[in-house]
N, C-alpha and C positions, 0 to 999 in steps of 0.2 A: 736635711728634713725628709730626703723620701725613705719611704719605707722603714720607719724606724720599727722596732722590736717593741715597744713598752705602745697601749690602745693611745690612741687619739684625741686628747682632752680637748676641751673647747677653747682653751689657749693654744693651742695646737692648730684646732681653726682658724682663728685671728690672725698669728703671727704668718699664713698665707696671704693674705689681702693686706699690698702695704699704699692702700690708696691708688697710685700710681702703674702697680704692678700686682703681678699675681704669680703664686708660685706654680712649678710647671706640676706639682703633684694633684693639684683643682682636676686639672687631666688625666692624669696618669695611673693613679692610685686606686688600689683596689678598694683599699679599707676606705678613703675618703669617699668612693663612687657608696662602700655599706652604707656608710651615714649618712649620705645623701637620700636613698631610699627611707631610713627608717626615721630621719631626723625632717631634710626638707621636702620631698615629697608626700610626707604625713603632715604635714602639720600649714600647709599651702591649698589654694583651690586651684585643683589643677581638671582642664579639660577633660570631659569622659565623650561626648556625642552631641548627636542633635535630635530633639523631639521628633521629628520627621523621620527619623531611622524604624522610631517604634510607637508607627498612629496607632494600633489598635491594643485592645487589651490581648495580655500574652504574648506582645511583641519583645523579643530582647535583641540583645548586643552586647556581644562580648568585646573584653577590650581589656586595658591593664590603666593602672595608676602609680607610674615608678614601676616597682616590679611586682607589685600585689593584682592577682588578677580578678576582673571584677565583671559583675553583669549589669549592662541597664535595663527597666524593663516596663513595660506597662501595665500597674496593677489595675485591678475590677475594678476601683476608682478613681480613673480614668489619670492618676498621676503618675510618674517618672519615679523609681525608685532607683539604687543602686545599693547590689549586694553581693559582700565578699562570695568570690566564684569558688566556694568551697562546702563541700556537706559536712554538719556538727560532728558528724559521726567518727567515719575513720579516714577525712579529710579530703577524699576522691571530686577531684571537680563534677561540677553538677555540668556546666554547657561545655560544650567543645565546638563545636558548630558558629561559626563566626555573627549570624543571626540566624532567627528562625522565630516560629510561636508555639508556646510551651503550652496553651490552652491553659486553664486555673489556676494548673498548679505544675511544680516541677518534682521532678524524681527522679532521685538517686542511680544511677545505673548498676549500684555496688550491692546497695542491701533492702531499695526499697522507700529508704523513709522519701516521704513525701512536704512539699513545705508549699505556703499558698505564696502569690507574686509579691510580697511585701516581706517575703520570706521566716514568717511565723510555720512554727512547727504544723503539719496537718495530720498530720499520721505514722506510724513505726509499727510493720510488721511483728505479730507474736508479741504485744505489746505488754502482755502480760509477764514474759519474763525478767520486762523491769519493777515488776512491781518488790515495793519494801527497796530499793536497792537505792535509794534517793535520786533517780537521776535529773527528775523535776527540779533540785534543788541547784540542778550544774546549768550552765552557759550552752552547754550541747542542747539540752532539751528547749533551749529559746528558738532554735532552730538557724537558717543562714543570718549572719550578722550580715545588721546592712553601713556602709559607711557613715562616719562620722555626723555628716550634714550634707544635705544637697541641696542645690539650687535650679533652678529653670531659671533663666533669663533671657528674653524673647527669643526662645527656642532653644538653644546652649546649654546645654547641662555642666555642669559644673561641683565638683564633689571636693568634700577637706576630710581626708583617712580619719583624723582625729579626732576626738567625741567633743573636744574643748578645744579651743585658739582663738583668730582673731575670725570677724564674720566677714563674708564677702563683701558686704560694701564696704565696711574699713581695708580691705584687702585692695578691691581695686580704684574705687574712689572714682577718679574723672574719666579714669581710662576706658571706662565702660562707651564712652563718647563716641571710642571707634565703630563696635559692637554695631552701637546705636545706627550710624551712619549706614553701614551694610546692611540693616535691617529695613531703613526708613525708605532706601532703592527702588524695596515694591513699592507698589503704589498702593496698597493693601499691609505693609508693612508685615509683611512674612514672608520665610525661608523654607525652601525646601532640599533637602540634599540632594544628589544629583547623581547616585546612582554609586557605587562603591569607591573610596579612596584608590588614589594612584600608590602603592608602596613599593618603597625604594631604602634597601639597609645600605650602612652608610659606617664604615671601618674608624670611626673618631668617635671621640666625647661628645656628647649630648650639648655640651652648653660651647662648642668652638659653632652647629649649628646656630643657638639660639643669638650669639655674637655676630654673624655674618647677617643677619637679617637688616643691621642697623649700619654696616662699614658699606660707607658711601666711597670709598679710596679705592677698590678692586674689580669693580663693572669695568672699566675701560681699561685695565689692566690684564684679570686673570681671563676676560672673557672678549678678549681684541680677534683671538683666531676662531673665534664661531662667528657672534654676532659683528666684531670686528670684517672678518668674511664676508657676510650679506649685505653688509652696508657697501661695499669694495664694490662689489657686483654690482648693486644698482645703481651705485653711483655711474660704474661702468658703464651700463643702460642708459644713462642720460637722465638718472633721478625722475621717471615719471610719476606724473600725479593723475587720480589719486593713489596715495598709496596702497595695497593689499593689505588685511588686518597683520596678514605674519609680518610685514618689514612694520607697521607700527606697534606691533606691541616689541621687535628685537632689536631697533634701532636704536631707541633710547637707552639701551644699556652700554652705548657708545660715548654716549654724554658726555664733555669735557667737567672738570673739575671744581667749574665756574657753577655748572649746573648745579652738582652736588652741594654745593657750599651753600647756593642761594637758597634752596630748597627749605633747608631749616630740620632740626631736630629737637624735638619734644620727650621731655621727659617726665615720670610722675611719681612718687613713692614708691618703694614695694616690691622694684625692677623694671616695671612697664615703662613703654615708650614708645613712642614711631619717628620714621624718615615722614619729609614729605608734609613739611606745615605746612608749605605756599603754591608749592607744586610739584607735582611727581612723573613718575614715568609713566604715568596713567593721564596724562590730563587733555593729549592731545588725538585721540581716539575717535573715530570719525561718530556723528551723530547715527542713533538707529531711527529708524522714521517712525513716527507713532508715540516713541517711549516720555518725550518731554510734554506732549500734549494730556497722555496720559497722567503723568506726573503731576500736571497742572491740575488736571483735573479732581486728581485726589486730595493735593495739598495748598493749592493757589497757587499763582507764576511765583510770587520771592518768597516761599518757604521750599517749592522746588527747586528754586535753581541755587538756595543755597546748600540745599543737601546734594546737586549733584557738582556744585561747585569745591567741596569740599576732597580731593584728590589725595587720601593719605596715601604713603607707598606702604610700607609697612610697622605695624602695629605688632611690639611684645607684648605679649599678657605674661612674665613671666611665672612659674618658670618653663613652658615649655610647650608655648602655641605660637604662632603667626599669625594673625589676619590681613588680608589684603578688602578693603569695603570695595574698590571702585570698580573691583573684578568677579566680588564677592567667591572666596576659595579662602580655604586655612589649611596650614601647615603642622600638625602635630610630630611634635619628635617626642618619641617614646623611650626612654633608654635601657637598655638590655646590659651594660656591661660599659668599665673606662673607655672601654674602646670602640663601642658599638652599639649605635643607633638607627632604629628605624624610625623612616620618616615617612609620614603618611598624610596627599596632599589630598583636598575635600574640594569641589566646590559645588555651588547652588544655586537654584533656580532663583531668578524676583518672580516670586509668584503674580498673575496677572502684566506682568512684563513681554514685551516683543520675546518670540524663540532666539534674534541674534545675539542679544545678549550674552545666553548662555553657550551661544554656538563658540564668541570668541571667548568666553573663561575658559571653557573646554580646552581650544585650541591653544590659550596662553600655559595652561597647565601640563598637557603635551609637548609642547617646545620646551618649558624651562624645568619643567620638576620631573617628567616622566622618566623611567631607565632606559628611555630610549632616549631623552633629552637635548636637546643641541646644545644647549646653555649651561644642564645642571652638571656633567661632567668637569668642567673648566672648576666649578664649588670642589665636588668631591675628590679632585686630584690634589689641591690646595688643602682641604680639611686631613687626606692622608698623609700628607707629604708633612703636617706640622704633624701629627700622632707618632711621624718614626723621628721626627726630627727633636721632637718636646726629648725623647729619652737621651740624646746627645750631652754630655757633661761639659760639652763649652761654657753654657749659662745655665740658670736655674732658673729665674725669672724671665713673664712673661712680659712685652711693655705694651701699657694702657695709657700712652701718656698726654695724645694729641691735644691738643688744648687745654693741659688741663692748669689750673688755676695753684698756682706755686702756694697758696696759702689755704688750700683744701679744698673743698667742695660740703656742701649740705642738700643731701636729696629727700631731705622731710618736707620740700616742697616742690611743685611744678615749675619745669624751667623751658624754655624757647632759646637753642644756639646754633651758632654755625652746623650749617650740613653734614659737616665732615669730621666733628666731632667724635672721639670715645667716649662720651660722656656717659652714654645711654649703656657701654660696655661696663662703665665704673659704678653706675647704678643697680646693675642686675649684680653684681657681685657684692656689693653695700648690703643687697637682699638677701643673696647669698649665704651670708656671714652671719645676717642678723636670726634668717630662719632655722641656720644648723646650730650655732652656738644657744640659745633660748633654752630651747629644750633639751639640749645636749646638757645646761649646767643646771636644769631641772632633776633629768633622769639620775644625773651625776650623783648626787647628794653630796658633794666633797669629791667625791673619788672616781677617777679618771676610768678605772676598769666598769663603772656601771653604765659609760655612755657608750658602750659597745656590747 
């Protein structure tokens, strides 16, 4: 199956996801990483930002979707746009600048033309030389295209390449629940970012990240010689109490097995999913003082304490974000190539919340996700090490097989199981399958050369 010679039919797709397993080319492949871009990343709602990045008008954000690069931006009234980062003209990126304010309008640094923040054409130098020449009548003179369909959802931007597909709430359905959770924290029930992403490129496939978010089997394994180490030591110490925020937020990634299992894993159409139904490594965190009176205050004592009772660990939206609510931080993996991902961690204020709050997301995101990381090296030597290892000809397939039910599986509805389950792995690639093949036997008309 790899690298065959004749393009990539959507039968071609299928016969990689055999339930169970998955072929090592999902990984590997260059052609399969193309259709992934142009097939499931167009045609999915995937992550772009947070309103908070671009309060005012003229505020943007660059950033990518797959591998099309794109801008968010705050038009004159006062909504969220997003549009291809590209001028009609003779294609020269308009921003380059990571953010910044463009004031009304934007313009071309190549020849001039000028487009307002909703990206309608404003103006073309020497304008008269297109006259009689029809270009009114072309796609250029509509000025920057803007995506597909956008969405705001309490603050989340969220974008679909495609002009037509499935709409967001069919897309994600109950999983938005997590979202909800992270949001509802403040006491004022809004988010604010927290000052620029941690980024960190990352030598592997995009989706062996989006898998490790949900495998509850490798905390006390690949990560025994970091956090495995700080436990040692304090145990050394004589285990005092109370703990410091750093041994509670890295101790629990020591958890016996029993933890994991108990914990629970939820899963929901589409690929989404979380660890962390009953309890997570978030649950036992010392109180901040102020924040539950607060809380009460905003929402009553039992609608409070069941939104802070609510401990997911982590949350797919696939295909290619992370949420964490109890820590409030998300994890974007962007993919650049089979072999290489950047991963870019956020996290955010509870507006009206105590400062400690954000003091330890901060500090949680520093330990586990930063390039300087204690934790996150233990992932990224394991994500490399399968990237040379996947090209080895011992096997071809990949095994997804833990639990998994000898007489199939059906993820057209939500499910609750064991911890330690690949269930949530067998899910995101069911979505996988169904997003690249669709449209792959749409564009196809019959014939396997036009899905490429």
């Amino acid at each position: 199956m790899s690298e065959r010679h004749h393009p990539l039919s959507a039968e071609d797709i299928d016969a990689m996801i055999e339930g169970h397993q998955v072929h090592r080319d999902v990984y590997t492949s260059q052609r399969v990483f193309d259709l992934e871009m142009r097939h499931l990343f167009a045609n999915t709602w995937v992550f772009v930002g947070h309103d908070s990045q671009t309060p005012n008008k003229g505020d943007y954000y660059t950033t990518q979707i797959g591998n099309q690069p794109v801008i968010q931006v705050r038009h004159s009234d006062g909504e969220i746009k997003v549009l291809h980062n590209r001028c009609p003209h003779k294609g020269t990126k308009i921003a380059i600048d990571r953010e910044g304010n463009t004031g009304k309008f934007f313009r071309c640094p190549y020849h001039a033309w000028s487009f307002k923040t909703d990206g309608c054409l404003l103006a073309i130098p020497l304008k008269k030389g297109y006259e009689g020449t029809g270009l009114e009548n072309t796609d250029n003179a509509k000025g920057m295209k803007p995506v597909g369909a956008v969405k705001n959802y309490r603050g989340f931007i969220f974008a679909r390449l495609a002009e037509d597909g499935i709409s967001f709430e069919d897309f994600f359905l109950d999983s938005l629940s997590s979202i909800d959770n992270m949001v509802d924290r403040s006491p004022v029930g809004r988010l604010e970012v927290a000052g620029p992403p941690l980024r960190y490129m990352h030598k592997c496939n995009w989706k062996m990240l989006v898998e490790n978010q949900t495998d509850t089997c490798h905390p006390m394994v690949a990560h025994e010689s970091s956090a495995g180490t700080a436990v040692k030591i304090w145990e050394e110490l004589g285990n005092p109490e109370p703990r410091p925020p750093a041994m509670q937020i890295i101790a629990p990634f020591m958890s016996p097995y029993e933890f994991f299992e108990n914990m629970g894993i939820r899963t929901w159409p589409n690929g989404h999913g979380h660890t962390g139904v009953h309890h997570s490594i978030h649950s036992d965190y010392s109180a901040i003082p102020g924040y539950f009176e607060a809380m009460c205050d905003a929402y009553g004592e039992d609608r409070a304490k069941a939104i802070l009772d609510e401990n997911r660990h982590n949350t797919i939206y696939f295909p290619s974000i992370m949420v964490k609510g109890p820590i409030q931080q998300l994890r974007n993996f962007i993919p650049l190539g089979p072999d290489k991902t950047l991963v870019e961690s956020y996290i955010y204020r509870l507006v009206d919340a105590p400062d400690q709050l954000l003091a330890r997301t901060a500090m949680y995101n520093r330990m586990i996700n930063a390039p300087t990381s204690i934790v996150g090296h233990d992932d990224l030597e394991m994500y490399e090490r399968a990237q040379e290892g996947l090209m080895s000809d011992g096997l071809e397939w990949v095994n997804l097989q833990r639990l998994y039910p000898v007489d199939g599986e059906d993820f057209s509805e939500e499910a609750v199981e064991n911890g330690t389950t690949e269930r949530q792995m067998r899910n995101q690639f069911d979505a996988w399958r169904k997003f690249m093949t669709t449209t792959m036997r749409h564009c196809a008309i019959g014939t396997p050369e036009a899905a490429e």
